[in-house]
Every structure is written in structure tokens, then in C-alpha cells.
C-alpha positions as CSV (number, residue, x, y, z in Angstrom):
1,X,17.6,13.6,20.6
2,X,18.0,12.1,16.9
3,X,15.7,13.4,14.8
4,X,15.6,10.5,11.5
5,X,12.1,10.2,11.8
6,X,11.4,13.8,10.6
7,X,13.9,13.8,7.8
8,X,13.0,10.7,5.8
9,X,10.9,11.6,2.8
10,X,7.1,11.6,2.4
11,X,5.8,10.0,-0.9
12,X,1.6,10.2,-1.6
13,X,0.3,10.4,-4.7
14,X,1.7,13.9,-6.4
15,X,3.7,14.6,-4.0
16,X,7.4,13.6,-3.1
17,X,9.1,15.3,-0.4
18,X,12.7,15.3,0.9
19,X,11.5,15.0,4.8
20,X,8.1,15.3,7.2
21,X,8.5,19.4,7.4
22,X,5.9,21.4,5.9
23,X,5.9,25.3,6.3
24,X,2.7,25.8,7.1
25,X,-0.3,28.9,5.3
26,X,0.8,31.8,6.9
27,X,-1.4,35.3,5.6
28,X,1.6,37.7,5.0
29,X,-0.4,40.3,3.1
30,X,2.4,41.5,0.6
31,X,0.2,41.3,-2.6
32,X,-1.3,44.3,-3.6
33,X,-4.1,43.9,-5.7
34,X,-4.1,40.2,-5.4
35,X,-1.0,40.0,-7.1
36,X,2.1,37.8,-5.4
37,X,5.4,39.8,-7.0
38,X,9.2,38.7,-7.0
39,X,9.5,39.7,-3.1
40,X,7.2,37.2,-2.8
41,X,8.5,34.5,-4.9
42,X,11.7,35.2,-3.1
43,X,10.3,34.6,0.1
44,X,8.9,31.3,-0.5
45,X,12.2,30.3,-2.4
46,X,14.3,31.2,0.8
47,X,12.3,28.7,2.5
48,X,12.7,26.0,-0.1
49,X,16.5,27.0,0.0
50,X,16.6,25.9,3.5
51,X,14.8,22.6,2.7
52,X,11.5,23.2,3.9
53,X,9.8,19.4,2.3
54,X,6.5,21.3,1.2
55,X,5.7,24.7,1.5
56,X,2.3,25.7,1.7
57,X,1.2,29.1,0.5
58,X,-0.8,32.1,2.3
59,X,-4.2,31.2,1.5
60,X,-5.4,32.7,-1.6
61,X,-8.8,33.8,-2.8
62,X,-11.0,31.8,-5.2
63,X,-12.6,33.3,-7.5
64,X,-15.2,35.3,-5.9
65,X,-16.5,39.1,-5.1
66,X,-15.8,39.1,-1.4
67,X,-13.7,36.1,-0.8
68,X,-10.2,37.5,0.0
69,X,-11.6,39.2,2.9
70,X,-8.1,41.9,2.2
71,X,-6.6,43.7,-0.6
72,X,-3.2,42.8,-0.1
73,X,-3.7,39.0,0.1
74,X,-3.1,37.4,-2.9
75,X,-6.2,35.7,-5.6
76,X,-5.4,32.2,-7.4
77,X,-7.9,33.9,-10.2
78,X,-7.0,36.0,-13.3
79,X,-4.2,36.2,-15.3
80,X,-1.9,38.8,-13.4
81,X,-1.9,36.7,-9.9
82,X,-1.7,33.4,-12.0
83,X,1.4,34.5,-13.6
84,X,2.8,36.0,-10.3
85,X,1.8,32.5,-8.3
86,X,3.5,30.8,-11.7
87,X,6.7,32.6,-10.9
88,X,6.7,32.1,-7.4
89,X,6.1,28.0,-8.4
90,X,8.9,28.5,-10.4
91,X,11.2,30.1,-8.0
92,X,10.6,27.3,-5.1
93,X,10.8,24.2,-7.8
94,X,14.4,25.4,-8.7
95,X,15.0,25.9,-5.6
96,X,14.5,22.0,-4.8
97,X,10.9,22.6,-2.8
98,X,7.8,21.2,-3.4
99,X,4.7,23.4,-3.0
100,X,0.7,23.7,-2.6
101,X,-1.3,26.8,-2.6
102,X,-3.8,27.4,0.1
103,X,-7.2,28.0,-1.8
104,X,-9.2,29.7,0.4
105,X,-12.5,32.0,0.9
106,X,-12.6,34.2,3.8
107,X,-16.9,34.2,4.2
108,X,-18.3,36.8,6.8
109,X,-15.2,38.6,8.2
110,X,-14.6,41.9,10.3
111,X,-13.2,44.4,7.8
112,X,-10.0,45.2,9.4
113,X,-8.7,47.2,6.4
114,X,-9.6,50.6,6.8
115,X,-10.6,52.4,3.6
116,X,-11.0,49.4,1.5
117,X,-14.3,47.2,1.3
118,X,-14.9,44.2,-0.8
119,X,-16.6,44.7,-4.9
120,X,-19.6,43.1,-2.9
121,X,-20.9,42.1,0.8
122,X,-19.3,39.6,2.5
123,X,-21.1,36.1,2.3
124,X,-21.3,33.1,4.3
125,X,-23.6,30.1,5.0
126,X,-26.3,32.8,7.5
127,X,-26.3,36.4,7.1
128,X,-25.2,37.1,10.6
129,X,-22.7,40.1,11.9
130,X,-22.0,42.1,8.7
131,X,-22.6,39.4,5.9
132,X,-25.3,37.9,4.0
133,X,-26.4,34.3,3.6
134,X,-25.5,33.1,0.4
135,X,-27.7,31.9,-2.2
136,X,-28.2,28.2,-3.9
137,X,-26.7,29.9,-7.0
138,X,-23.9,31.5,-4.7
139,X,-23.1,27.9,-3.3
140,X,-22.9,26.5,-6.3
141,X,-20.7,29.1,-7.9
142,X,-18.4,28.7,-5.0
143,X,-18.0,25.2,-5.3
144,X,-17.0,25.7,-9.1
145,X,-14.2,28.3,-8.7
146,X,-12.7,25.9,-5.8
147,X,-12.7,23.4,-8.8
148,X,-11.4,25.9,-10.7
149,X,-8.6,27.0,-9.0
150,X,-7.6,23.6,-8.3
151,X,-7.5,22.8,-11.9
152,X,-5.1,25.8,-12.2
153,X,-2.9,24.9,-9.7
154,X,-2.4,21.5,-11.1
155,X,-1.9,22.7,-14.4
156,X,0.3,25.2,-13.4
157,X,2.6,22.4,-11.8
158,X,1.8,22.7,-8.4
159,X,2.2,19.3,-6.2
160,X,-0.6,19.7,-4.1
161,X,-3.4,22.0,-3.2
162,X,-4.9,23.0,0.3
163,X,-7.9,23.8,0.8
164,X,-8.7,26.1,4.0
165,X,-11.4,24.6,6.3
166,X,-10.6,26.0,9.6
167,X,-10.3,29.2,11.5
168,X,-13.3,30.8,11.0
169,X,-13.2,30.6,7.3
170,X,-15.8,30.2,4.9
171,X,-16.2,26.1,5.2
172,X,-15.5,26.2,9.0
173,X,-18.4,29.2,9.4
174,X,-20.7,25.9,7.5
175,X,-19.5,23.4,10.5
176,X,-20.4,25.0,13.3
177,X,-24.0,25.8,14.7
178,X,-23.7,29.3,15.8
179,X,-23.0,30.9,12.1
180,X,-24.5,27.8,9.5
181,X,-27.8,28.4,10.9
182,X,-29.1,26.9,7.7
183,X,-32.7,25.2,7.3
184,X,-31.3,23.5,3.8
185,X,-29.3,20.6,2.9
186,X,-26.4,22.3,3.7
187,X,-27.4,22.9,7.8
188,X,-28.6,21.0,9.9
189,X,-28.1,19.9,13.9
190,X,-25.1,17.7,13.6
191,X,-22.2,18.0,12.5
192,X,-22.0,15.7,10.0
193,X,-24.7,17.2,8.1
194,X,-23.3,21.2,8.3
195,X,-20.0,19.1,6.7
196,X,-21.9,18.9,3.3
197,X,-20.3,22.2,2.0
198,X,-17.2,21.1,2.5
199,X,-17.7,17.2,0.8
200,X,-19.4,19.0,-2.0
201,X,-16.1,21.7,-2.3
202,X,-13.9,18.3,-1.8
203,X,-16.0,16.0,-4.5
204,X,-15.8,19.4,-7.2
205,X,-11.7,20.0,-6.5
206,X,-11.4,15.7,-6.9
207,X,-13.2,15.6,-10.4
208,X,-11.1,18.6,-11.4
209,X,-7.4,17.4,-10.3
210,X,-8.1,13.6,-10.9
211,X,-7.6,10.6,-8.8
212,X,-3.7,11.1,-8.7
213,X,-3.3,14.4,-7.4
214,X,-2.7,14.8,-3.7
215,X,-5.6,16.8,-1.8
216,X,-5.5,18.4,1.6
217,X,-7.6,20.0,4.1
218,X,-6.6,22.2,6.6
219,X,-9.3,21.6,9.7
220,X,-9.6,23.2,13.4
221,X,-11.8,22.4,16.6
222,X,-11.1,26.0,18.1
223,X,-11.5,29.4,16.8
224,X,-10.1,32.9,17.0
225,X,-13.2,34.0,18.8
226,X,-13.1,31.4,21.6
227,X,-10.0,29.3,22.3
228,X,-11.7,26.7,24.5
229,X,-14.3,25.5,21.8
230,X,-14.7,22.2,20.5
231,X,-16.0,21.5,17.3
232,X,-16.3,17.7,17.8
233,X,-16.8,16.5,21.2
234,X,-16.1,13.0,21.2
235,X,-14.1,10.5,18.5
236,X,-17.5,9.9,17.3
237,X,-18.5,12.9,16.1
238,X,-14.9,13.7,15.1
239,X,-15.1,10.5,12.7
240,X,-18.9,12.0,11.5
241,X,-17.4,15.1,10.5
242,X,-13.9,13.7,8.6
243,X,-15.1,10.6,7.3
244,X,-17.2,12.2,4.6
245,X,-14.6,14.4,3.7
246,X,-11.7,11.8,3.6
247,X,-14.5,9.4,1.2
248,X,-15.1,13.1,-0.6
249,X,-11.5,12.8,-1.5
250,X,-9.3,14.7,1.2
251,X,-5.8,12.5,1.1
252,X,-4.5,14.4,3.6
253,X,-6.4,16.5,7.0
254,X,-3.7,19.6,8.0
255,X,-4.9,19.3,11.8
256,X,-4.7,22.3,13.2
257,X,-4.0,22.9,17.0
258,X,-2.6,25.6,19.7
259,X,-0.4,22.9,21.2
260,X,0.8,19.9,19.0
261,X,1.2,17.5,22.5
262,X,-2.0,18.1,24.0
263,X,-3.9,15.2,23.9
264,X,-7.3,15.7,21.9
265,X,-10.1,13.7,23.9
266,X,-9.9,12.6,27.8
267,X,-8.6,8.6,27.9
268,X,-6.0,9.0,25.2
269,X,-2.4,10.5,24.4
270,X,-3.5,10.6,20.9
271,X,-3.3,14.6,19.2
272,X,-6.2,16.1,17.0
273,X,-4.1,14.9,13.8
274,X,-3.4,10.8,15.7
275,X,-7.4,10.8,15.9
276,X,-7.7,12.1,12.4
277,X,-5.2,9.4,11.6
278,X,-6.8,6.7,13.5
279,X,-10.5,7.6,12.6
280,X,-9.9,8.2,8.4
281,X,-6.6,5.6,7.6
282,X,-5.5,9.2,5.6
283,X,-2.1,10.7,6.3
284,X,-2.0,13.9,8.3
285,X,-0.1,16.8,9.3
286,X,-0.1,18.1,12.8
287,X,1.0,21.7,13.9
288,X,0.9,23.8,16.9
289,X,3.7,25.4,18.4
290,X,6.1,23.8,16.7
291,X,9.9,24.3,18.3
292,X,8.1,27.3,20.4
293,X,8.0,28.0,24.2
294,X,4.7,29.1,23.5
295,X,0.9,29.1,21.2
296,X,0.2,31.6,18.5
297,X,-2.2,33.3,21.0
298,X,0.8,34.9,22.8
299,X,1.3,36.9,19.4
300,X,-2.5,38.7,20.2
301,X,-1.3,39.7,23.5
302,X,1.7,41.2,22.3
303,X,4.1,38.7,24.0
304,X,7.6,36.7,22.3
305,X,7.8,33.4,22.1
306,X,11.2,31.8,22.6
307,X,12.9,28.7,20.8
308,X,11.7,25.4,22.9
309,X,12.9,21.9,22.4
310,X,11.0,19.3,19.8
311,X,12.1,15.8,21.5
312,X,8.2,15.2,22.0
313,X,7.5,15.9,18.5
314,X,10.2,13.5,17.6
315,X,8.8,10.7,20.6
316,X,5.3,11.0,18.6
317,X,6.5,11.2,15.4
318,X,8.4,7.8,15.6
319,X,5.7,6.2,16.9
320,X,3.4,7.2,13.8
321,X,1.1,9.2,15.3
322,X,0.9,11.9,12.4
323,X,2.6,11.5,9.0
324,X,4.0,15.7,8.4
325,X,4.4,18.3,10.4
326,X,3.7,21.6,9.9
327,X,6.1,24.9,11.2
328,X,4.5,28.2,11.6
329,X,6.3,31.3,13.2
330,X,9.4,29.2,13.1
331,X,9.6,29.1,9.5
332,X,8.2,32.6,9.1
333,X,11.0,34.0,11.0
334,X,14.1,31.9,10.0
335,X,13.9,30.6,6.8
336,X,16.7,28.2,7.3
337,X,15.0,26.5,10.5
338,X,14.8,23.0,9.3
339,X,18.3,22.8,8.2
340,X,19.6,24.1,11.7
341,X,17.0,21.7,13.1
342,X,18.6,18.9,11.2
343,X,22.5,19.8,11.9
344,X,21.6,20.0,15.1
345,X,22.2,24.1,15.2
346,X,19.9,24.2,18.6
347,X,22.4,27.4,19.7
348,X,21.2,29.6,16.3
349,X,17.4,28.9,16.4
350,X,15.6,32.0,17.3
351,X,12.6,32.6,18.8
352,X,9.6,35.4,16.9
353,X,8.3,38.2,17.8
354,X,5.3,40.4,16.1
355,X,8.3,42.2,14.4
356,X,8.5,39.8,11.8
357,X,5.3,40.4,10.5
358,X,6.4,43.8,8.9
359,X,8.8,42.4,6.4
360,X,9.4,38.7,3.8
361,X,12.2,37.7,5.7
């Protein structure tokens, strides 16, 4: 099947890429004390060597106590990991790439690193499991190192920034009910109003990067936890959640989904990131199995997923349903994916396995 659509460039605002592939935030873990080191730049350059359009980075930690969540993941604070992430920008810019980091705060996680705990308990909008509610003056110092951080990144050269909003993260523990149990402005019973956090984080990174600066937000309507929940039932509430976020000043909504072709409601073919489209006139990125046989769930059970064909992606993609797409476990196994995918090298794409997450290939 041809495959033009995902090879012409993507122009929007800051950003100019050379076609519709983005690799997409992948924790690796490889930072030790927060720091991303040449290993790490030369990972990321691999995949702007193989012509990745825009490579997103691991998410990394603003600029508070308990945000990483892990001490090997890499902090967008300080000067030591802003002069490791500068080389790293370096590295992928020569390399012909475009990149964004992921700015990200973990808010109330299991500690799965044994013998390490964060400078200070973990924090999220309730104190539920083993976290704390965070203050007004926590919120509000949040919000600022997002800004800051931003403000970094742009002035480091970066073309973009990403902020994380889904998985269980910090601003997806404010959208849903069960952990924002919040009796302030920032809860509430709908979803529109548990968004606030994440327009006020949106409205602080806009005033800090300027109107010309391309903004995105990675969002989800599962979690970890529970792979049959729904954050937003309906289009409706789907539009009262990213509306405010898109008026905030999201550009672009990173839609994030176990399959890329399962429709999203009942009565339309549309994906999570063709509703996001539809419902906010912004650009998005879809992902979700991308060139896989199967979701990232099958890495948890301990099973191998096998290269699988992308002639639906390419069916949806030139009928405009999504703007980018994102490659996950693809990309973080092969590094030279997209050009194979482009020379029509179907015979040398190979499929992952959990064995891939030991090492930067």
C-alpha cells in the first residue's frame, strides 16, 4: 500500500517536520541521578538518523521534591540534566531531527524502586494510597516549574514541548473522580471542572513559550490500573474536557490509545485522536500499536509482539482523520523503522520483545 500520506511534512507553528512520524515518550530509565548522558543522546540521535519527523523524549521531571517518581529517569531542572538534555538536543538537531521533551510529574505512584524513596512524599490532587493531597501553595508551585521548564526547553532550542496528561500521571490523577477527590476549585463532579489543573498548567507553559511555540498534550481515557475505563463517556463530555485545554493553549492533543483503529464511541469509525480532531479543530497525534500484531498490554503479560501491517493507518491517515502519528515499541526496538517503512523494507521490520528494555538500542 503507498504510504505518501505519512511521509509529507508537518508544519505548525515551531515545528517543521520532514513526515507524520513521531517517536513517541517512552520511560527508558538510563539517567542516573536525573542526568541524560551521551548513551542517551546517542540513542535519541539513532532515531533521528533513521528519520524519525519528531522525537519526543522520556518524560522528565519538573522541578519538584517527588515528581520523577524514579531515580534513574531523567529531570528537565538544574544545571547538570539541562546540560545533559542540551547535548542530547544537540545530538538529534545534527542529526536532521526535530525534538520535544516530555515534561512530566509522576503524582502518587507505587515506589517500585527498591531502596530508593523520593527527598519528600509523593503528592497528588487527594492524599489517597501512599501520597498526600497537595497544598494551594503546592499547586501553585507546580504550575510555575511546568512554566519553567517550558521556558528552558524553548530556550534551549527545543521545537516543541509535551506535556504528560495521561496514564495515571499527576494531571490525569486531577481528571478522574476516584483520586481528584477535591472539594476546591480544582475538583469537582464533572469532568470539565477536575480539568482546571491541567488549563491552569496549559495557560502558565503558554505565557512562558509565547504564542508561536508549538504546545502538546499527551491525554488517555484508560489507565494502567483498569484497561476498560473511560474517562469521557460520550463526544460531549470528551469536548468538555479538551475544549478548555485546546482555548488554554494545547496546539496539539497526543491521543493516546491501546489500538489506533478502534473506533472511540458507538455510531462512528472515528479514533480517540479523529474525535479530538473533530471536537477541538487542533492537529493531533494518534498512537496505539502502531505496525504491531499486538497492544502494549501484551508486554505486562510477558508476551512478543510481532510486526503487523499499517495499510489501515495509511486508509485513515489519507482521509485526515489525525494529523501525526506516534511509534512506540517499534521505534524503541529498531531505530531505523521509518526509513524501512518508507523503502518499503516490510521483510526487515522486527517485532519487540521485553528484551529491549535492558539496553539504548
Amino acid at each position: 500500500m503507498h504510504t505518501t500520506s505519512l511521509f509529507k511534512p508537518f508544519s505548525l507553528k515551531s515545528l517543521n517536520t520532514r513526515n507524520r512520524f513521531v517517536m513517541s515518550a517512552m520511560t527508558r530509565s538510563f539517567s542516573p541521578g536525573g542526568i541524560p548522558g551521551d548513551n542517551v543522546a546517542a540513542y535519541y540521535r539513532r532515531r533521528a538518523e533513521g528519520e524519525v519527523g519528531l522525537i519526543i523524549s522520556e518524560g522528565a521531571a519538573i522541578d519538584r521534591p517527588s515528581a520523577a517518581g524514579n531515580r534513574d529517569v531523567p529531570s528537565f531542572y538544574g544545571e547538570a540534566s539541562l546540560a545533559g538534555w542540551q547535548n542530547v538536543l544537540g545530538s538529534v538537531l545534527l542529526a536532521g531531527g526535530q525534538m520535544a521533551p516530555q515534561l512530566w510529574h509522576a503524582g502518587i505512584q507505587e515506589n517500585r524502586d527498591p531502596g530508593w524513596a523520593p527527598p519528600a512524599a509523593f503528592e497528588g490532587p487527594s492524599g489517597i494510597g501512599n501520597g498526600r493531597a497537595m497544598t494551594d501553595a503546592d499547586i501553585a508551585d507546580t504550575i510555575a516549574a511546568f512554566g519553567r521548564a517550558a521556558a528552558n526547553a524553548k530556550a534551549m532550542g527545543f521545537n516543541s514541548i509535551e506535556i504528560q496528561g495521561a496514564h495515571g500521571y499527576l494531571l490525569d490523577q486531577f481528571f478522574w473522580p476516584d483520586t481528584n477527590q477535591r472539594t476546591d476549585f480544582f475538583g469537582g463532579k464533572t469532568l470539565a471542572e477536575r480539568s482546571r489543573f491541567a488549563a491552569e498548567v496549559t495557560k502558565e507553559v503558554r505565557k512562558q513559550v509565547g504564542a508561536g511555540f508549538a504546545l502538546m498534550m499527551r491525554v488517555s481515557q484508560w489507565k494502567f490500573t483498569d484497561y476498560d475505563s473511560k474517562l469521557a463517556k460520550d463526544p460531549e463530555e470528551m469536548a468538555s474536557w479538551l475544549t478548555p485545554l485546546a482555548d488554554a493553549g494545547v496546539d496539539i492533543f497526543h491521543c493516546s490509545t491501546r489500538r489506533f483503529w478502534q473506533p472511540e464511541f458507538e455510531g462512528s469509525d472515528l479514533n480517540m485522536a479523529g474525535w479530538a480532531k473533530k471536537l477541538t479543530g487542533k492537529a493531533t497525534i494518534t498512537v496505539g500499536s502502531v505496525g504491531l500484531d499486538s497492544d502494549v498490554t501484551a508486554l505486562y503479560r510477558g508476551q512478543n509482539s510481532a510486526p503487523a501491517s499499517i495499510d489501515e493507518l495509511v486508509r485513515r491517515m489519507d482521509k485526515g482523520e489525525f494529523d501525526l502519528v506516534a511509534v512506540g515499541r517499534s521505534l524503541l526496538a529498531d531505530p531505523y523503522w521509518v526509513q524501512k517503512i518508507r523503502d518499503g523494507r516490510t521483510n526487515e521490520l522486527q517485532g519487540f520483545n521485553a528484551a529491549a528494555l535492558g539496553t539504548l538500542i
